[in-house]
C-alpha angles and dihedrals in degrees: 000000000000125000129255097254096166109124120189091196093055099040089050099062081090092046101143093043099045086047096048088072091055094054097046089049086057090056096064087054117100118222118265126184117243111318144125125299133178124190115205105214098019086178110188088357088238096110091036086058088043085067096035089053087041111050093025096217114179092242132021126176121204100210105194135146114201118095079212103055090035101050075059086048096059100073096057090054113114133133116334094001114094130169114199133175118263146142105237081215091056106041127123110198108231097181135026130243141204087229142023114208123195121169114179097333114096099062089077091057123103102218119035107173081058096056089045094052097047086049088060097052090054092055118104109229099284096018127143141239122199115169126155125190141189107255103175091110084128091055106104089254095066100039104047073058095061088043104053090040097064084047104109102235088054096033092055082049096049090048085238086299090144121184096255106170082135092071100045099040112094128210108262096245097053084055095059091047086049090059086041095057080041104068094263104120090152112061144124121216115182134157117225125196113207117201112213112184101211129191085250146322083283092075088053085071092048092047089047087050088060096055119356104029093055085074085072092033092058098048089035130087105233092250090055096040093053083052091057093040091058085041103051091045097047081054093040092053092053091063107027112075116248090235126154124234082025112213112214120193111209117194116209132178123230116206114175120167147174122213107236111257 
């Protein structure tokens, strides 16, 4: 069973930049009255309260699965606003909502046209989808991870667990036509690339440990884990520039919908 590695501390060194897309993805949601949301990898629980704040639906839920995330979470808890445990992959929607909410979280899900379909069926007529995703699985960073982890050493580690975002992660466009079979003739798909200038490419490693690294720390012992993590840097460093300031374009997919009335 792998471990929970997700570390708020560490994820939140990037806290800004990891927030702007949240906020970006709030711009593309229309304005509802009262109302249910859920928001399906609510993190810290800080952003999840920033929409709940902002839209004032009667009832948000906060659906994370990390102890870590979710013992954050706790202090932003109050009336009307909830966090509970919960796989996004397992889930089984038990209410509906005027809007299904999904930050960073759905890229580490197998089957998306699954999640997508279950988060229809939990839309009210009318109701809205907004989910944005990481989508830089080609950046050297990623894929130097794909790469180690099918190397046998690593691979035998791993349990043949590869990192494997290449295979989840749909076209852009097949995620708008999946919308589209989907009920969501109103919609709006775009890709964003977010330049973030770094001190160096340093500063890359320690942005990766925060999201995408955490896939080989939680199936790793800590020894092996801090062997990865030197080798993964001495590889990265041959291909990544040694710039300062170092600039680091970040690719991220925007999906908004509205159920059909």
């Amino acid at each position: 069973m792998k471990k929970d590695s997700w570390n708020p501390s560490q994820y939140e060194k990037f806290k800004n930049e990891r927030s702007q897309p949240f906020l970006d993805l709030l711009d593309l949601v229309q304005p509802f009255s009262e109302g249910k949301v859920i928001d399906l990898g609510s993190g810290t629980g800080e952003l999840t309260s920033l929409m709940h704040d902002t839209f004032k639906p009667r009832a948000t839920v906060g659906f994370e699965l990390s102890d870590a995330m979710l013992e954050k979470a706790k202090r932003f808890s109050k009336p009307g606003l909830s966090f509970v445990q919960g796989n996004i992959e397992n889930w089984k929607p038990n209410d509906t909502y005027d809007l299904a909410l999904s930050n960073a979280a759905i890229q580490w899900c197998s089957d998306h046209v699954e999640i997508f379909s279950k988060i229809k069926s939990a839309l009210k007529t009318g109701g809205q989808i907004a989910v944005q995703m990481p989508m830089n699985h080609d950046y050297p960073t990623h894929v130097l991870a794909k790469s180690l982890s099918e190397e046998p050493e690593w691979s035998g580690l791993l349990k043949g667990q590869t990192y494997n975002k290449f295979n989840v992660m749909l076209a852009p466009e097949d995620y708008a036509r999946l919308l589209f079979k989907l009920g969501f003739k109103e919609q709006n798909v775009f890709v964003k690339v977010y330049g973030h200038t770094l001190e160096s490419r340093e500063q890359v490693v320690e942005w990766v440990k925060g999201s995408m690294l955490t896939h080989f720390q939680s199936r790793l012992s800590e020894e092996n884990y801090d062997k990865f993590l030197s080798e993964f840097r001495e590889r990265l460093f041959k291909i990544l520039p040694d710039e300062r300031p170092f600039f680091y374009p970040f690719k991220r997919i925007f999906i908004w919908g509205r159920l059909d009335k």
